[in-house]
mmCIF file of the C-alpha atoms, coordinates in Angstrom:
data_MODEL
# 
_entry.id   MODEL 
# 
loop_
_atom_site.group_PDB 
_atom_site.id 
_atom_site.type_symbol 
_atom_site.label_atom_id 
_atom_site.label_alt_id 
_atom_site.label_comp_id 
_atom_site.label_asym_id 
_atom_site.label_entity_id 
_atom_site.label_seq_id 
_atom_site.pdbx_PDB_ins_code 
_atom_site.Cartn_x 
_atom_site.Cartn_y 
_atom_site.Cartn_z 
_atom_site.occupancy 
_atom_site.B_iso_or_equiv 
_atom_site.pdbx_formal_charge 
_atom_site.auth_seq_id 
_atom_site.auth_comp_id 
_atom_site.auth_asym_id 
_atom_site.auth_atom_id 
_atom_site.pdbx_PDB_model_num 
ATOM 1  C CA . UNK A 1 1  ? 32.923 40.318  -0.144  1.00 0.00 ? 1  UNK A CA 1 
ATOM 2  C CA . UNK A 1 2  ? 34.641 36.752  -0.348  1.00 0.00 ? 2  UNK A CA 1 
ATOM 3  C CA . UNK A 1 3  ? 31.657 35.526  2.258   1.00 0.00 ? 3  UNK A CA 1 
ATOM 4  C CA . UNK A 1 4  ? 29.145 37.072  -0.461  1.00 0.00 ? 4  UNK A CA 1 
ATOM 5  C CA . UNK A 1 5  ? 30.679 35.477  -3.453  1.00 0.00 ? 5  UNK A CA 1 
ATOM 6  C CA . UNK A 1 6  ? 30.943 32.067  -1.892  1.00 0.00 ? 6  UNK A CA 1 
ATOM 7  C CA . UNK A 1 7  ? 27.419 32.288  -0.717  1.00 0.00 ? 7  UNK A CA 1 
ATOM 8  C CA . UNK A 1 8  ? 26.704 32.662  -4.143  1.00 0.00 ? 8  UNK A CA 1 
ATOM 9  C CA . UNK A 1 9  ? 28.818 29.727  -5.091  1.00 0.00 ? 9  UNK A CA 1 
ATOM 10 C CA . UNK A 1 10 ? 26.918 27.554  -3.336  1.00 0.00 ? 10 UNK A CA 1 
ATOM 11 C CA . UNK A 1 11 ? 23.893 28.675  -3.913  1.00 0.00 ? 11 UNK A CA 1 
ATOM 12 C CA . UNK A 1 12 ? 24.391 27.854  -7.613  1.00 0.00 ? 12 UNK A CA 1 
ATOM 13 C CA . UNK A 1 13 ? 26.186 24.603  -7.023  1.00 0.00 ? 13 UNK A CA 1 
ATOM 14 C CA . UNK A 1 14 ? 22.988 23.720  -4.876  1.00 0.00 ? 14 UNK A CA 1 
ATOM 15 C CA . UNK A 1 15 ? 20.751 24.381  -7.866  1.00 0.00 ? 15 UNK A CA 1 
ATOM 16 C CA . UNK A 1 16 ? 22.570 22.652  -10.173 1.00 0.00 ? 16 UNK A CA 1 
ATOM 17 C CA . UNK A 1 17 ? 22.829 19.463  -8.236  1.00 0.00 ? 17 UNK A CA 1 
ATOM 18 C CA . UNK A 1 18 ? 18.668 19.683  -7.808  1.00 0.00 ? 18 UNK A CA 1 
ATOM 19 C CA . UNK A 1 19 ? 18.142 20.637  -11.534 1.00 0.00 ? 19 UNK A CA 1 
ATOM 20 C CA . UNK A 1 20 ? 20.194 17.108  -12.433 1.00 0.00 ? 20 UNK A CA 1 
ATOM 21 C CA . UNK A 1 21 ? 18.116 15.793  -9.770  1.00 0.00 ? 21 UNK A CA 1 
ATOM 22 C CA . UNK A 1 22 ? 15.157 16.369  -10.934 1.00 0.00 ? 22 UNK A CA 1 
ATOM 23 C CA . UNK A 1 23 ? 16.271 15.498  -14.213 1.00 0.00 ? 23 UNK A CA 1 
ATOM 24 C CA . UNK A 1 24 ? 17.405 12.378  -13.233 1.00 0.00 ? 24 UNK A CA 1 
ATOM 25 C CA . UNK A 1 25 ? 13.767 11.278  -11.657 1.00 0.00 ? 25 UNK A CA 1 
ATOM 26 C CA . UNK A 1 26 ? 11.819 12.381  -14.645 1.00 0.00 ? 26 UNK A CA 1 
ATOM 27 C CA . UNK A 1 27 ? 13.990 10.698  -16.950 1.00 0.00 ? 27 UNK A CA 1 
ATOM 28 C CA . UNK A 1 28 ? 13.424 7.663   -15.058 1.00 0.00 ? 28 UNK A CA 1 
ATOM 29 C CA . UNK A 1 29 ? 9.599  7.757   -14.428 1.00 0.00 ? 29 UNK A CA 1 
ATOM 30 C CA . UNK A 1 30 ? 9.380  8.370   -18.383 1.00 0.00 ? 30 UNK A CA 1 
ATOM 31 C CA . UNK A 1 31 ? 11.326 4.854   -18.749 1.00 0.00 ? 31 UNK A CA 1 
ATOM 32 C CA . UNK A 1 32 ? 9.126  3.445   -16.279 1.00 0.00 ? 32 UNK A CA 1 
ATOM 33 C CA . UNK A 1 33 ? 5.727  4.668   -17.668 1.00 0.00 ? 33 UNK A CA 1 
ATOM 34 C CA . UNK A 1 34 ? 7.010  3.503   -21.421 1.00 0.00 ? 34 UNK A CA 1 
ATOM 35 C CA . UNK A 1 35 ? 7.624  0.136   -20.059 1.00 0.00 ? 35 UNK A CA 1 
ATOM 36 C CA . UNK A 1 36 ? 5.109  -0.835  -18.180 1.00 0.00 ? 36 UNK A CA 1 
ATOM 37 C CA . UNK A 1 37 ? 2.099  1.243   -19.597 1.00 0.00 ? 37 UNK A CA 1 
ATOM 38 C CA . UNK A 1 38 ? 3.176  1.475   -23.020 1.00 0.00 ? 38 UNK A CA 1 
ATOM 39 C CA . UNK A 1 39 ? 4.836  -1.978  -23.835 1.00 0.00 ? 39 UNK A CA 1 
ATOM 40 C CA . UNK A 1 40 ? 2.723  -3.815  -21.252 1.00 0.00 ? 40 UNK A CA 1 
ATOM 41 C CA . UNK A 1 41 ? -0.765 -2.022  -21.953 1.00 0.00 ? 41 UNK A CA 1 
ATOM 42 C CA . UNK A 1 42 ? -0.971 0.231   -25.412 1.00 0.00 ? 42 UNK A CA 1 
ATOM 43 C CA . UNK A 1 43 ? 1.912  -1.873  -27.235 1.00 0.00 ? 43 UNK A CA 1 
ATOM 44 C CA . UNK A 1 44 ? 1.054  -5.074  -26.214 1.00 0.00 ? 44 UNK A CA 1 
ATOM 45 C CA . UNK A 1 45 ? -0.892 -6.300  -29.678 1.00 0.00 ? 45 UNK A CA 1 
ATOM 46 C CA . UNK A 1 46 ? 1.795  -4.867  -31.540 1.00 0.00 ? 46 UNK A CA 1 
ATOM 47 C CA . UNK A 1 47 ? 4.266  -7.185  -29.418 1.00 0.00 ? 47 UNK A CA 1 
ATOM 48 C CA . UNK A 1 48 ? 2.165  -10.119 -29.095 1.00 0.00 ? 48 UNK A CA 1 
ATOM 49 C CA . UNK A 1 49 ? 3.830  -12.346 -31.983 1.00 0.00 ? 49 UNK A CA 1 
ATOM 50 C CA . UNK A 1 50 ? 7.485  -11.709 -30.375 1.00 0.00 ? 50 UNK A CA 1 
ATOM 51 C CA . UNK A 1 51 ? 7.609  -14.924 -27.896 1.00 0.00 ? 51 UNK A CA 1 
ATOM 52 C CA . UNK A 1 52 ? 9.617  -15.210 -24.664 1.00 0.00 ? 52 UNK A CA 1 
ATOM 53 C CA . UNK A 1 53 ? 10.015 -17.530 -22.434 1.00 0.00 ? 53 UNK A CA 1 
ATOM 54 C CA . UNK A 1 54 ? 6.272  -19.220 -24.004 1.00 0.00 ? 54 UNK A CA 1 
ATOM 55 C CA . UNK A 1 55 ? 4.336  -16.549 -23.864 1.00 0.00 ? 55 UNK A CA 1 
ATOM 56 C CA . UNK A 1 56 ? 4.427  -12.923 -25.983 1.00 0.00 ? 56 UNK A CA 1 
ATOM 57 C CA . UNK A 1 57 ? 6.456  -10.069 -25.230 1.00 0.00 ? 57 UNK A CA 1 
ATOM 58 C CA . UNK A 1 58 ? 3.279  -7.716  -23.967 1.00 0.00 ? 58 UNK A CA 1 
ATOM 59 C CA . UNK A 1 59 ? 2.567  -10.102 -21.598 1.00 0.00 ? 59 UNK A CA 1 
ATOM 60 C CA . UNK A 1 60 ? 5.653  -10.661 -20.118 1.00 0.00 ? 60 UNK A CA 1 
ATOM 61 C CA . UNK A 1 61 ? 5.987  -6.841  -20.315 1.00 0.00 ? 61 UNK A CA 1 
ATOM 62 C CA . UNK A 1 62 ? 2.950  -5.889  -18.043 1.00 0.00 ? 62 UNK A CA 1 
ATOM 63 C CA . UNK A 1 63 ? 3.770  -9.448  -16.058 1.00 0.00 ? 63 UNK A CA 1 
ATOM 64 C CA . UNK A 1 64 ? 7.598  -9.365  -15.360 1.00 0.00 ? 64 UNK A CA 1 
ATOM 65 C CA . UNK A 1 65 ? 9.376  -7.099  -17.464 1.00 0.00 ? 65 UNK A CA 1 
ATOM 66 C CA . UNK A 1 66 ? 8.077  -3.732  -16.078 1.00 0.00 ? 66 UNK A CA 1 
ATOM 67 C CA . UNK A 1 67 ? 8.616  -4.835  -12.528 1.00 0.00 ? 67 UNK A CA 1 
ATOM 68 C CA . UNK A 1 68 ? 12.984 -5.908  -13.918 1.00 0.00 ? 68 UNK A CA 1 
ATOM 69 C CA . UNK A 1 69 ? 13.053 -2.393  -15.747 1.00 0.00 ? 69 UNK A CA 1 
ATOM 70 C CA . UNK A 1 70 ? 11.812 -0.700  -12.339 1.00 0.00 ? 70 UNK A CA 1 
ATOM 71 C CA . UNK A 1 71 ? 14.326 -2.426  -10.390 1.00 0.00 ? 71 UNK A CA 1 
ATOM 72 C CA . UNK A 1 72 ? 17.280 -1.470  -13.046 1.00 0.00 ? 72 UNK A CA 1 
ATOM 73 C CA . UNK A 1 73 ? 15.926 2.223   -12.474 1.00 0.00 ? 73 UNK A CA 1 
ATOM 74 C CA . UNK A 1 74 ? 16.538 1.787   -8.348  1.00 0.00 ? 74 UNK A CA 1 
ATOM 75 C CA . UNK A 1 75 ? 19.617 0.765   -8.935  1.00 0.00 ? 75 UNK A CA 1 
ATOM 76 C CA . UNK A 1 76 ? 20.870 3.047   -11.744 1.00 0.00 ? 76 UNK A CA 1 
ATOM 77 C CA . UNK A 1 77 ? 19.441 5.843   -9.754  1.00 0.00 ? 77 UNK A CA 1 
ATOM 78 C CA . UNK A 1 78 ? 21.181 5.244   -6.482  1.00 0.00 ? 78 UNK A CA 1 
ATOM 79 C CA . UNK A 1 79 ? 24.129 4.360   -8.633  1.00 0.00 ? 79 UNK A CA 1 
ATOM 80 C CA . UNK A 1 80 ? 24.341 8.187   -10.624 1.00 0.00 ? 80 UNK A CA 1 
ATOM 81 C CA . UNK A 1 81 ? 23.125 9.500   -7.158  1.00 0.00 ? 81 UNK A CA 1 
ATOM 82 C CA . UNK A 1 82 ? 26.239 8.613   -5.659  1.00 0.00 ? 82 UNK A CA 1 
ATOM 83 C CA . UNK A 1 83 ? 28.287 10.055  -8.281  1.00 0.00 ? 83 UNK A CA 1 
ATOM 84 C CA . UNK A 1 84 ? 26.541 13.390  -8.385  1.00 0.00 ? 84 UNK A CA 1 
ATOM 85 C CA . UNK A 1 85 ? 26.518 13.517  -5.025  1.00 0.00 ? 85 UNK A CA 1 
ATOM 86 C CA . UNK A 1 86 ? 30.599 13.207  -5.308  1.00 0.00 ? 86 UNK A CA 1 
ATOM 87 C CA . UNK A 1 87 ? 30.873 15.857  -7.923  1.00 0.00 ? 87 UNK A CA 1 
ATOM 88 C CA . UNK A 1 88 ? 28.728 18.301  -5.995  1.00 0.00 ? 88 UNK A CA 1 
ATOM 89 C CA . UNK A 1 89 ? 30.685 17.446  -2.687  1.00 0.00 ? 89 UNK A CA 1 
ATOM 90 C CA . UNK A 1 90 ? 27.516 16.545  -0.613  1.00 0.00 ? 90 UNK A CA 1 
ATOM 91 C CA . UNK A 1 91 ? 28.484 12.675  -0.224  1.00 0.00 ? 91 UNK A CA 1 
ATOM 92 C CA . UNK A 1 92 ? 27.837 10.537  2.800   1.00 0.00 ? 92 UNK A CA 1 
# 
């Protein structure tokens, strides 16, 4: 009986821990896409009178920004990976 119920236990735990997951990656690839396809490509006239670093925001959207925000998202992701992974016990 005790075998069955932690069985079940951990079956649950390992469904949570995929479900934020899972959550976590979509999340992410929606930042991504709204970065660099929205700001960089659909936004980009709307941005183009905000200036950095000489040149409009768009551009430095689809040129540089897109590729900074992508990089953030590596790290914040391996960053909350780590600490899910702690509070579902399945660390390294």
């Amino acid at each position: 009986m005790a075998d069955q119920t932690t069985n079940t236990k951990a079956a649950e735990d390992g469904a949570g821990y995929w479900k934020a997951n899972i959550r976590m990656i979509q999340i992410s690839l929606v930042i991504w896409a709204v970065v660099s396809f929205g700001f960089g490509i659909l936004l980009r006239p709307m941005l183009s009178g905000i200036e950095v670093g000489g040149t409009d925001l768009g551009f430095w959207f689809a040129q540089q920004g897109s590729i900074l925000v992508f990089l953030a998202l590596i790290f914040f992701y391996a960053w909350r990976m780590n600490k899910l992974d702690k509070e579902y016990g399945v660390e390294e």
